[in-house]
PDB file of the backbone (N, CA, C, O) and the ligand in Angstrom, with CONECT records:
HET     ZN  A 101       1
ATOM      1  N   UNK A   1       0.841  -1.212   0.000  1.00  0.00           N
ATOM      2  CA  UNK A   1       0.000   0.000   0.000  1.00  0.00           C
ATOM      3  C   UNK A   1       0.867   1.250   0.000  1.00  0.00           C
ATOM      4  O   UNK A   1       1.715   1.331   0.889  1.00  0.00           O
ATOM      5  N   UNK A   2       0.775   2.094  -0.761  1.00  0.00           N
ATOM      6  CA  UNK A   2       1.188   3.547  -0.998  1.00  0.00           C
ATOM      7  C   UNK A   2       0.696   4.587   0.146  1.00  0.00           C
ATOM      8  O   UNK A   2      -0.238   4.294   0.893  1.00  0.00           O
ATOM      9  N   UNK A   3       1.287   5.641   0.218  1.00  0.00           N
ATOM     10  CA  UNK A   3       1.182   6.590   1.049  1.00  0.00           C
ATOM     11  C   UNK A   3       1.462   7.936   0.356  1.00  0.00           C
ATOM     12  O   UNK A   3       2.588   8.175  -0.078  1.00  0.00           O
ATOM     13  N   UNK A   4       0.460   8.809   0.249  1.00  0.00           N
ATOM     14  CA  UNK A   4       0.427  10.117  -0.902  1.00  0.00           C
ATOM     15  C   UNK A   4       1.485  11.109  -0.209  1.00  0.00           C
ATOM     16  O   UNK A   4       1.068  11.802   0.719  1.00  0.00           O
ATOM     17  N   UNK A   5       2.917  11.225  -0.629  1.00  0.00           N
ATOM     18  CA  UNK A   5       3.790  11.790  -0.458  1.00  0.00           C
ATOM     19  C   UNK A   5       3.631  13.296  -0.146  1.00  0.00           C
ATOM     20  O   UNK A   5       4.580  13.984   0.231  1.00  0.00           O
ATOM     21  N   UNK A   6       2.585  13.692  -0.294  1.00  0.00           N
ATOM     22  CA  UNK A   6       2.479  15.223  -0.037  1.00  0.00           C
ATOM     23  C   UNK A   6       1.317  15.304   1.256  1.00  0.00           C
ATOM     24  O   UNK A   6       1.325  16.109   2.188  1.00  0.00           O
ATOM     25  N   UNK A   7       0.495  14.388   1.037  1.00  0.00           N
ATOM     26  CA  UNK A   7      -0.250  14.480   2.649  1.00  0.00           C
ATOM     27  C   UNK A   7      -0.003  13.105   3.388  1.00  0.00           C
ATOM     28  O   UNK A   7      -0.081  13.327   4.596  1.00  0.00           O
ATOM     29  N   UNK A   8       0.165  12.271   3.232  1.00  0.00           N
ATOM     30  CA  UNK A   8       0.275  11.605   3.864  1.00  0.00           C
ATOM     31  C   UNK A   8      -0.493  10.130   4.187  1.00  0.00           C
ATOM     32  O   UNK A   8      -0.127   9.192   4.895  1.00  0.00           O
ATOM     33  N   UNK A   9      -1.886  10.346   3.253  1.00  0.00           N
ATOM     34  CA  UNK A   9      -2.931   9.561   3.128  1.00  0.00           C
ATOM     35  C   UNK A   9      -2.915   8.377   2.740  1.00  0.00           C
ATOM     36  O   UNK A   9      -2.877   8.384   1.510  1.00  0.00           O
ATOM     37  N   UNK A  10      -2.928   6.969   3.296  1.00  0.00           N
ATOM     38  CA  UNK A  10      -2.760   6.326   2.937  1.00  0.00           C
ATOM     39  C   UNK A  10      -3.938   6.301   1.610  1.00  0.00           C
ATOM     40  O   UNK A  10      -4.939   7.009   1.507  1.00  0.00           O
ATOM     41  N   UNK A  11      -3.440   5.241   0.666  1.00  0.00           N
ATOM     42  CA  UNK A  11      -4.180   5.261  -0.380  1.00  0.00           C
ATOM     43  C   UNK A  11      -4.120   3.540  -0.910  1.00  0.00           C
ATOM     44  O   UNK A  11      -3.200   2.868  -1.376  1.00  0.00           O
ATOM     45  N   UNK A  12      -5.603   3.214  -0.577  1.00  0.00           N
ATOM     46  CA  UNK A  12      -5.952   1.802  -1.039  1.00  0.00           C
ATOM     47  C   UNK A  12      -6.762   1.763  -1.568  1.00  0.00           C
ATOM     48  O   UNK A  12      -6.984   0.554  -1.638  1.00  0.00           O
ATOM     49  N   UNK A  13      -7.691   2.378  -2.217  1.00  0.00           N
ATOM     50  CA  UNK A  13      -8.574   2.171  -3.728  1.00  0.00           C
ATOM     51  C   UNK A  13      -7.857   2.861  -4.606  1.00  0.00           C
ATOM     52  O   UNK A  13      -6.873   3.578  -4.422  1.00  0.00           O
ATOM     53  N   UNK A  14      -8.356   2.622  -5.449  1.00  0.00           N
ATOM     54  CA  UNK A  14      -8.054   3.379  -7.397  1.00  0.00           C
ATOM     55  C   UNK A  14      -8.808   4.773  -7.126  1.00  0.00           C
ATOM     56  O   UNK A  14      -8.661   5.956  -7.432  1.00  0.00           O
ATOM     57  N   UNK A  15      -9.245   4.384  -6.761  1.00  0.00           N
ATOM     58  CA  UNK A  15     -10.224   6.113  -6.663  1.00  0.00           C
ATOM     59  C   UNK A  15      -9.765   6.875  -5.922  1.00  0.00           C
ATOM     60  O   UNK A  15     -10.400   7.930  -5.922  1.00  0.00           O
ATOM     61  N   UNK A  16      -8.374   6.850  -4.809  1.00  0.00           N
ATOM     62  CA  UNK A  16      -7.977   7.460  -4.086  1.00  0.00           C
ATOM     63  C   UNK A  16      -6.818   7.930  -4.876  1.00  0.00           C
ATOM     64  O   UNK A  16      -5.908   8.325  -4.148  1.00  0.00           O
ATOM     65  N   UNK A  17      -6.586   8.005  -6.073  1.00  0.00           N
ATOM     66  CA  UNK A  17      -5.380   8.483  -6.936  1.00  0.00           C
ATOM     67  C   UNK A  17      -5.910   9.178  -7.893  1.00  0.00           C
ATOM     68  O   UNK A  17      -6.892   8.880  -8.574  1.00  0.00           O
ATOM     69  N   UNK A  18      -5.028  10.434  -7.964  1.00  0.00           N
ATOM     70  CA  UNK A  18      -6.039  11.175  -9.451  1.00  0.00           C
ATOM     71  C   UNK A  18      -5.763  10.821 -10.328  1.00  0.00           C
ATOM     72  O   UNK A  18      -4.658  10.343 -10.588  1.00  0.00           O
ATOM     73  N   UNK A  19      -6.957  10.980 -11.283  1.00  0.00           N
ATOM     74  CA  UNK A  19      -7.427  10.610 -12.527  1.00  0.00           C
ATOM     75  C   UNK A  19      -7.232   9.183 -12.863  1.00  0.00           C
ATOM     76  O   UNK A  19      -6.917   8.778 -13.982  1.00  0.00           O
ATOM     77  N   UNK A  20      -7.485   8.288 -11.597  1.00  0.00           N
ATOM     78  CA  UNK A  20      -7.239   6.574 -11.239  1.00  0.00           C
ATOM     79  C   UNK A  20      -5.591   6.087 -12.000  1.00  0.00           C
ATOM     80  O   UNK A  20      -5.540   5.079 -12.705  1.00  0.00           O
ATOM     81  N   UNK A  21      -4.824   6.609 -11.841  1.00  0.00           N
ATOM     82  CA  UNK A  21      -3.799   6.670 -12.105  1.00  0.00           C
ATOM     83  C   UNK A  21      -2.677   6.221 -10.879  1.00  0.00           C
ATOM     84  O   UNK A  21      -2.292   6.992 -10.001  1.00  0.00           O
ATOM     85  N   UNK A  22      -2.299   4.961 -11.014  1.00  0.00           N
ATOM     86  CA  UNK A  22      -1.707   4.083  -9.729  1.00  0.00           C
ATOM     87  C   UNK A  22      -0.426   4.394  -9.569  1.00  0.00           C
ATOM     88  O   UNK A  22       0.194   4.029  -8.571  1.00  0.00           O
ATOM     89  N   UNK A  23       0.264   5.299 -10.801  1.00  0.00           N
ATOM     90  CA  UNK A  23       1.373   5.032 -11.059  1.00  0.00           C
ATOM     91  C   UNK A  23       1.716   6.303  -9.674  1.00  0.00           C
ATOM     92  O   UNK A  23       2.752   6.224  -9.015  1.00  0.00           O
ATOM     93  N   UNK A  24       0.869   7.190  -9.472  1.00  0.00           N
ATOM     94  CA  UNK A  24       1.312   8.474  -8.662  1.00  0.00           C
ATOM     95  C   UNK A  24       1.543   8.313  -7.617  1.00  0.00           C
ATOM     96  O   UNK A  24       1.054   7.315  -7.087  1.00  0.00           O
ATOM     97  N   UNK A  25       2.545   9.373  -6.683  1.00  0.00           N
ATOM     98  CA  UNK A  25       2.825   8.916  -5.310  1.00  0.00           C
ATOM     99  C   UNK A  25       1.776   9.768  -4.629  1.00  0.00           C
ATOM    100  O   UNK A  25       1.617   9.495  -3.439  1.00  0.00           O
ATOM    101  N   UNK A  26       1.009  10.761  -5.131  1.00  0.00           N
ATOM    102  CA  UNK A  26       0.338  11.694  -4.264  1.00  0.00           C
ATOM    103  C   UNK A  26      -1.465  10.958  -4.395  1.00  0.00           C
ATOM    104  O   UNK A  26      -1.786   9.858  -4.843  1.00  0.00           O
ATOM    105  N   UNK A  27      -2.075  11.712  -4.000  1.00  0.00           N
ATOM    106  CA  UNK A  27      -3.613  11.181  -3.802  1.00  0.00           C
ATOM    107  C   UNK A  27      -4.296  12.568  -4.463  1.00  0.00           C
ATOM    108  O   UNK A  27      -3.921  13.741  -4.452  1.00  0.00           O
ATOM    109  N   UNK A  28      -5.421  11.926  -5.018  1.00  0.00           N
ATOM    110  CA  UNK A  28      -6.750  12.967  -5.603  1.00  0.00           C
ATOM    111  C   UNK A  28      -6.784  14.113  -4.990  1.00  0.00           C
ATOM    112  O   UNK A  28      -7.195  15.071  -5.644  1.00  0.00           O
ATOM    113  N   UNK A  29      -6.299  14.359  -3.360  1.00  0.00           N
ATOM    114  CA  UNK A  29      -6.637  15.520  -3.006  1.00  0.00           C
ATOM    115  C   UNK A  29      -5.511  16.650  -3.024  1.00  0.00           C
ATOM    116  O   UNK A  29      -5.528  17.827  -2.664  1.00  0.00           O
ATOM    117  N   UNK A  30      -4.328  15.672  -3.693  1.00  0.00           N
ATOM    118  CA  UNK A  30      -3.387  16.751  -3.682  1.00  0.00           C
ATOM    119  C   UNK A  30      -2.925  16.963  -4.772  1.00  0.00           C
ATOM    120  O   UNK A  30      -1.754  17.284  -4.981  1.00  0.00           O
ATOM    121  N   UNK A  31      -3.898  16.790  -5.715  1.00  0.00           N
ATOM    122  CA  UNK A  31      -3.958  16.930  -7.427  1.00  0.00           C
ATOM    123  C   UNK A  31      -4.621  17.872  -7.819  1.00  0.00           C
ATOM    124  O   UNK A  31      -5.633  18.232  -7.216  1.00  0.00           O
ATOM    125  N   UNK A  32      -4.195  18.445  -8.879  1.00  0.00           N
ATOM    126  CA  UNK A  32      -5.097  19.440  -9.522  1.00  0.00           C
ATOM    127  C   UNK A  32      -5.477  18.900 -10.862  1.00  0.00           C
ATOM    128  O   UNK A  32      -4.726  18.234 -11.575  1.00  0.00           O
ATOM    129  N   UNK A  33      -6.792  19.265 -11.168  1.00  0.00           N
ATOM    130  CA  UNK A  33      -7.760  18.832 -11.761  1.00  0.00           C
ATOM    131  C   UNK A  33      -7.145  17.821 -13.200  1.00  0.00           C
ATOM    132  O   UNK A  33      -7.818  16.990 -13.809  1.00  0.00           O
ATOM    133  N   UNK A  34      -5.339  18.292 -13.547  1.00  0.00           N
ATOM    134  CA  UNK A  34      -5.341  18.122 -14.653  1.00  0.00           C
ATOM    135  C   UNK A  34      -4.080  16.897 -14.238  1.00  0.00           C
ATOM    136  O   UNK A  34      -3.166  16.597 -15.006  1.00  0.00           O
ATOM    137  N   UNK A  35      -4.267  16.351 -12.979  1.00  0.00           N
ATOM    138  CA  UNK A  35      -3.801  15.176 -12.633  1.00  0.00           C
ATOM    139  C   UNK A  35      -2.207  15.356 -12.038  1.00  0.00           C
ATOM    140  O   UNK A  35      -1.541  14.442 -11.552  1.00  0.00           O
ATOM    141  N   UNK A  36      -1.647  17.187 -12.252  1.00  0.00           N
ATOM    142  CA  UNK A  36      -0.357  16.983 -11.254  1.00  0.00           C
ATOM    143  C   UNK A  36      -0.484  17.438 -10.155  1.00  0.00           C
ATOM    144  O   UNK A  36      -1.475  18.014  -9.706  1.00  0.00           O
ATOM    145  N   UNK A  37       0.804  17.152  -9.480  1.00  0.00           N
ATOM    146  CA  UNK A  37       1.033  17.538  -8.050  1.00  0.00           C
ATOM    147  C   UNK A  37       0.365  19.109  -7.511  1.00  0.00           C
ATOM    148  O   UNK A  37       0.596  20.097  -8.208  1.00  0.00           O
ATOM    149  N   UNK A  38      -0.359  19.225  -6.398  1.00  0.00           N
ATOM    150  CA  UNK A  38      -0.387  20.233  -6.216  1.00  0.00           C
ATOM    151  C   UNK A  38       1.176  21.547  -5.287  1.00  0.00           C
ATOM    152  O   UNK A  38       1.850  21.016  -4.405  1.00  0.00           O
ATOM    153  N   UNK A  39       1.441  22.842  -5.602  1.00  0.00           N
ATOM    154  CA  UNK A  39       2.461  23.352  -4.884  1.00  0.00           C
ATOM    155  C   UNK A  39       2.502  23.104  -3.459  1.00  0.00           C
ATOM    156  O   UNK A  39       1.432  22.716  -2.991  1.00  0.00           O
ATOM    157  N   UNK A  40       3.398  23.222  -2.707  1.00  0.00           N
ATOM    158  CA  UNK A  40       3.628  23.268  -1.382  1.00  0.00           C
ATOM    159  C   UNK A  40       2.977  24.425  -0.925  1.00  0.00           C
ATOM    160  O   UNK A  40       2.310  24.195   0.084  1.00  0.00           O
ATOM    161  N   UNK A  41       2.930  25.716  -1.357  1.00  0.00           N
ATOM    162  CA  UNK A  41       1.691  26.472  -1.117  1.00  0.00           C
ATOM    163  C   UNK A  41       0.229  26.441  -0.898  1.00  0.00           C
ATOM    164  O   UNK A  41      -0.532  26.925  -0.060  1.00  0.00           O
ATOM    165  N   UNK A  42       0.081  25.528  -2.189  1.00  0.00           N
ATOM    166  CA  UNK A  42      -1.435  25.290  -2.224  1.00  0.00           C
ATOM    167  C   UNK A  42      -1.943  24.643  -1.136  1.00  0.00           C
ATOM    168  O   UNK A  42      -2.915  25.071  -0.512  1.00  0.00           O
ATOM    169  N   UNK A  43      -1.144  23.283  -0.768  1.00  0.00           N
ATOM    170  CA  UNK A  43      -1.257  22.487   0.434  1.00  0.00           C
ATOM    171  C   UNK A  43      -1.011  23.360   1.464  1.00  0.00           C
ATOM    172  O   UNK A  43      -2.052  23.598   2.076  1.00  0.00           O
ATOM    173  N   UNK A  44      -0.321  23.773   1.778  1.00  0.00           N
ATOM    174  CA  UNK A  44      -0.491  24.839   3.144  1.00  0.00           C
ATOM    175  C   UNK A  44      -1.590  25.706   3.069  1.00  0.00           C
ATOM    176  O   UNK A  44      -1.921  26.105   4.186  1.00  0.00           O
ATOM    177  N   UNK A  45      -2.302  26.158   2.111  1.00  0.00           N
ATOM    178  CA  UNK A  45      -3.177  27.155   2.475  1.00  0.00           C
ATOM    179  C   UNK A  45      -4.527  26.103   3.033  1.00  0.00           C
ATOM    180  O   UNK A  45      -5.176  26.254   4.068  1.00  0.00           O
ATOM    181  N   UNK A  46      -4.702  24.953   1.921  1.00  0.00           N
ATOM    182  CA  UNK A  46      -5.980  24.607   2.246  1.00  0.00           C
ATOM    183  C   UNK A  46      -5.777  23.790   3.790  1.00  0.00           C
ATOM    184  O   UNK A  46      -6.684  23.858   4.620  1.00  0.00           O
ATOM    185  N   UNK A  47      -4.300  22.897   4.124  1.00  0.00           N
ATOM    186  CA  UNK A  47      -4.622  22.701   5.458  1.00  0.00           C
ATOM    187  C   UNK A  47      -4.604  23.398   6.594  1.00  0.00           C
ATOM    188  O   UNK A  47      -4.767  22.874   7.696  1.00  0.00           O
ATOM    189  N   UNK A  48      -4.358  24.922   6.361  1.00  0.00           N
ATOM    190  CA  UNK A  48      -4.591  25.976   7.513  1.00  0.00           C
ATOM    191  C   UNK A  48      -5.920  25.486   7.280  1.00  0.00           C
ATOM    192  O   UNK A  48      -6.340  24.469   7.832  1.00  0.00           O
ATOM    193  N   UNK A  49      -6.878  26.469   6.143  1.00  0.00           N
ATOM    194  CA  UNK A  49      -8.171  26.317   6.369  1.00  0.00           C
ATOM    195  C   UNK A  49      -8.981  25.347   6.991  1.00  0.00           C
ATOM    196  O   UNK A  49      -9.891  25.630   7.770  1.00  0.00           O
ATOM    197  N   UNK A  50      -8.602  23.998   6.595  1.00  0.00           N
ATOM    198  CA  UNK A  50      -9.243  22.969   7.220  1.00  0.00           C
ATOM    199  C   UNK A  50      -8.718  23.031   8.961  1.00  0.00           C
ATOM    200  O   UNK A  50      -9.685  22.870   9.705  1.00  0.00           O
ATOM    201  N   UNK A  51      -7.811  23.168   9.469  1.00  0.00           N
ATOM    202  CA  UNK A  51      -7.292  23.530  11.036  1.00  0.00           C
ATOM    203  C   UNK A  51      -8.366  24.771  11.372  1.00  0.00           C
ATOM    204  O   UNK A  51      -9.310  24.603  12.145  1.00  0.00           O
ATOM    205  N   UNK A  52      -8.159  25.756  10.844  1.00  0.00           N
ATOM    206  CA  UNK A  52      -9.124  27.048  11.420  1.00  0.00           C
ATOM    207  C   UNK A  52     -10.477  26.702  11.460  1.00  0.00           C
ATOM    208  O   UNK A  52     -11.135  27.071  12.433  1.00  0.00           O
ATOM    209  N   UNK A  53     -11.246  25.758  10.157  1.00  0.00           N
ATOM    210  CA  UNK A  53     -12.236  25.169  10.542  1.00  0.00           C
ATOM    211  C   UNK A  53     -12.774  24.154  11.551  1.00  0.00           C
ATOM    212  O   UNK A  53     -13.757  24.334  12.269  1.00  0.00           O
ATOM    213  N   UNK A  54     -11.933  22.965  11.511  1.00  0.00           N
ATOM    214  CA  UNK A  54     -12.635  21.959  12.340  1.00  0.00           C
ATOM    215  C   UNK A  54     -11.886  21.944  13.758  1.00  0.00           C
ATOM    216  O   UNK A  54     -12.189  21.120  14.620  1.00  0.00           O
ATOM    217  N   UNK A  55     -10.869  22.926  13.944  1.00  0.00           N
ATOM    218  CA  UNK A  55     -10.370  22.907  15.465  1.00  0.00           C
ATOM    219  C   UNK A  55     -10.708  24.606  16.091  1.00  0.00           C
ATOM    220  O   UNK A  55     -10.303  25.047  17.166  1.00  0.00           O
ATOM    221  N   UNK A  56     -11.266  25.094  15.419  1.00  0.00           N
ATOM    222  CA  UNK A  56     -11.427  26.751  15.381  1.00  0.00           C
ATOM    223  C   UNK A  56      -9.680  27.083  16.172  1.00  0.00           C
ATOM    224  O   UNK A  56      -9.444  27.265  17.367  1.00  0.00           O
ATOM    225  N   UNK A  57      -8.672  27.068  14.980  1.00  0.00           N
ATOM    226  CA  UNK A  57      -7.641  27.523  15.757  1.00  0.00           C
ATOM    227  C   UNK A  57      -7.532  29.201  15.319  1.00  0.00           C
ATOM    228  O   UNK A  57      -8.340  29.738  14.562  1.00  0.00           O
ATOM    229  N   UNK A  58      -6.591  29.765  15.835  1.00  0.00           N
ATOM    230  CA  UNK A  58      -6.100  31.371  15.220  1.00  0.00           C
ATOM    231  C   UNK A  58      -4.915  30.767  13.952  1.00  0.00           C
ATOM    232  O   UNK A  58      -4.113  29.839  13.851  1.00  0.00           O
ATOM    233  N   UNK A  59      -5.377  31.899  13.140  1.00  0.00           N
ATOM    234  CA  UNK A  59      -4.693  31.867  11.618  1.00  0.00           C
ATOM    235  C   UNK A  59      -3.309  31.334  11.807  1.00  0.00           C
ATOM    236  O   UNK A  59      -2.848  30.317  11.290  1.00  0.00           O
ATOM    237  N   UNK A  60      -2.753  32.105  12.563  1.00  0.00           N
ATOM    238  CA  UNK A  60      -1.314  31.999  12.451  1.00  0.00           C
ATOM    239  C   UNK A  60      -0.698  30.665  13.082  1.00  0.00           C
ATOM    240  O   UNK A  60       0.352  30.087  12.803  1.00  0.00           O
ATOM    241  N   UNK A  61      -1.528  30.411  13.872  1.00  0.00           N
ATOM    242  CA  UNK A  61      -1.346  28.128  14.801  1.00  0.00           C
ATOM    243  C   UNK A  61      -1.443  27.549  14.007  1.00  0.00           C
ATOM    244  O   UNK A  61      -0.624  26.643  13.852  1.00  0.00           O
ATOM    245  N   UNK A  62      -2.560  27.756  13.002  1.00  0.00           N
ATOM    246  CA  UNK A  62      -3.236  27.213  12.028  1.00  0.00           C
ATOM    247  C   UNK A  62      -1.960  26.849  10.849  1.00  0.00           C
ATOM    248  O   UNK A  62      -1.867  25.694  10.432  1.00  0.00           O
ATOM    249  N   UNK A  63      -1.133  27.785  10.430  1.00  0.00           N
ATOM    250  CA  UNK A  63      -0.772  27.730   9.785  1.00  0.00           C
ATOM    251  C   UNK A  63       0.722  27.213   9.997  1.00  0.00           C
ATOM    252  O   UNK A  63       1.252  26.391   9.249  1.00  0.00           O
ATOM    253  N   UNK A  64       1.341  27.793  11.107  1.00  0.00           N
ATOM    254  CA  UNK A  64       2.606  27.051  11.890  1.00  0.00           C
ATOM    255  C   UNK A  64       2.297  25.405  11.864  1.00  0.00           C
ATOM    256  O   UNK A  64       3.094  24.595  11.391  1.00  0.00           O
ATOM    257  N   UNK A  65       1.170  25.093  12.376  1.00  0.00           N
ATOM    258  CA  UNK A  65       0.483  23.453  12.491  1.00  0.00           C
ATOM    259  C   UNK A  65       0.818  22.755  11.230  1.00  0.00           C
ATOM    260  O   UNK A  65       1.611  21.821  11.114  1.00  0.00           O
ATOM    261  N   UNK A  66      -0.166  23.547   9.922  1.00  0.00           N
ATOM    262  CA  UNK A  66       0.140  22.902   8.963  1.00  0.00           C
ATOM    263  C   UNK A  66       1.606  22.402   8.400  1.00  0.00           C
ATOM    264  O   UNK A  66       2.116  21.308   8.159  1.00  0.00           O
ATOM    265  N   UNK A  67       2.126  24.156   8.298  1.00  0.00           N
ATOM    266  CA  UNK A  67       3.290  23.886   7.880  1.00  0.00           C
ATOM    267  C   UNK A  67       4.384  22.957   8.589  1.00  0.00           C
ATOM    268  O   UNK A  67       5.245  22.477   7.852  1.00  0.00           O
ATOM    269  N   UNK A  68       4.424  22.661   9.950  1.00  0.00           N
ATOM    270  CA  UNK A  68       5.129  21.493  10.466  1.00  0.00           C
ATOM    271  C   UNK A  68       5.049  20.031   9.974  1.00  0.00           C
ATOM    272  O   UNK A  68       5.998  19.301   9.687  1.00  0.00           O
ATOM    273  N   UNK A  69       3.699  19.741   9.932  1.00  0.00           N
ATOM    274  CA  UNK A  69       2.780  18.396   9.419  1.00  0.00           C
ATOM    275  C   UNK A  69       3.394  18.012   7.865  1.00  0.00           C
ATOM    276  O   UNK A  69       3.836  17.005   7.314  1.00  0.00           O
ATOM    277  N   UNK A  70       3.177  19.270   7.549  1.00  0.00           N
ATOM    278  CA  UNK A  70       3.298  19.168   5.590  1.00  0.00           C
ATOM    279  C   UNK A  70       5.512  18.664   5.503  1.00  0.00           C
ATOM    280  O   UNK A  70       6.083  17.884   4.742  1.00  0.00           O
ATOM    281  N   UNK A  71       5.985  19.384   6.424  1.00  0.00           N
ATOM    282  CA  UNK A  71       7.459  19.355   6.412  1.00  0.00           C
ATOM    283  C   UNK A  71       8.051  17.952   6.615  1.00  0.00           C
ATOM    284  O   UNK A  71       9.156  17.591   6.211  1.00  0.00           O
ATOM    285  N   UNK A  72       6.917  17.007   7.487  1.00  0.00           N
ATOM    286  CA  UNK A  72       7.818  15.823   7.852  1.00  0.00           C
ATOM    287  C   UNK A  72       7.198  14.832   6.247  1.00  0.00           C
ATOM    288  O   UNK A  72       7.342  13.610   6.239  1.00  0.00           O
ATOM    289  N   UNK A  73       6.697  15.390   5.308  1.00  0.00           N
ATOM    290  CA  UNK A  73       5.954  14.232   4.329  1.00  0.00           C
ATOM    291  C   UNK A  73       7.155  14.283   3.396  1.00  0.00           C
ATOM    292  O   UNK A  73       7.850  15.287   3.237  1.00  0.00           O
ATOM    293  N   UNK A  74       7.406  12.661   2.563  1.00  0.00           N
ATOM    294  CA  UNK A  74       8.415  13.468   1.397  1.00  0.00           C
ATOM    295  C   UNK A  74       8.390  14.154   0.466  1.00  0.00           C
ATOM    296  O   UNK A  74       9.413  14.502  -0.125  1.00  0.00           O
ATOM    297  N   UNK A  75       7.197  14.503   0.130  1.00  0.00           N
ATOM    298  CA  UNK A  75       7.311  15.491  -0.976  1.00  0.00           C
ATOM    299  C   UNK A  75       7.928  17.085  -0.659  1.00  0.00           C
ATOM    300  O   UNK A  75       8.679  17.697  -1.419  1.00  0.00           O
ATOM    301  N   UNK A  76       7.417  17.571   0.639  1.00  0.00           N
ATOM    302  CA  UNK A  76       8.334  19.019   0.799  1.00  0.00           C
ATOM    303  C   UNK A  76       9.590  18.714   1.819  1.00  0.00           C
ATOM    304  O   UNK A  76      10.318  19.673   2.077  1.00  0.00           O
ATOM    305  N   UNK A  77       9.867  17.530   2.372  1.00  0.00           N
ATOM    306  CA  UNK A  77      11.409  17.329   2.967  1.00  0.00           C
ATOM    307  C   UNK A  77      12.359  18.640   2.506  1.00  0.00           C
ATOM    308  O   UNK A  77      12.608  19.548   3.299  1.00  0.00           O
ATOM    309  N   UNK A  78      12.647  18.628   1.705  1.00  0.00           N
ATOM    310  CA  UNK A  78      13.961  19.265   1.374  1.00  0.00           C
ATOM    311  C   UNK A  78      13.519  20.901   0.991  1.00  0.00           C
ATOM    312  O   UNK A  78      14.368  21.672   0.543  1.00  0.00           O
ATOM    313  N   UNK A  79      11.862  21.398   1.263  1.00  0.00           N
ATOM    314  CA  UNK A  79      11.964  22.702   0.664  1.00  0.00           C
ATOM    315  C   UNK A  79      12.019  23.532   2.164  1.00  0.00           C
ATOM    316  O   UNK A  79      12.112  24.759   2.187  1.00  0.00           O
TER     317      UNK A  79
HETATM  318 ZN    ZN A 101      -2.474  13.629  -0.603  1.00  0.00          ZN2+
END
């Protein structure tokens, strides 16, 4: 079983890979529509949002949080 290099998600259906494409290390949610990787930006913004939403944190936790989380995956290791 694979693990989507940019979040972390494990991924065990076909449908959990974009555009059902097995060959990828990342998952559907960290794809953009036209099947590549999404930036290390992009992923930080939407997992602040999701932190400020479902934990009601302040922007800036929110975003320190993410960005720690996102740092230990391999896709941004080295940025
Ligand atoms: Zn992912």
């Amino acid at each position: 079983m694979k693990m989507c290099i940019a979040c972390g998600m494990p991924m065990t259906q076909i449908a959990d890979y974009p555009l059902y494409d097995i060959s990828k290390n990342y998952c559907k949610h960290c794809a953009n529509k036209d099947g590549t990787m999404k930036t290390f930006d992009e992923k930080l913004a939407s997992l602040t949002l999701r932190y400020m939403q479902s934990h009601d944190m302040d922007c800036a936790i929110a975003k320190h949080t993410a960005y720690v989380i996102l740092k230990k995956l391999p896709a941004w290791k080295q940025k």
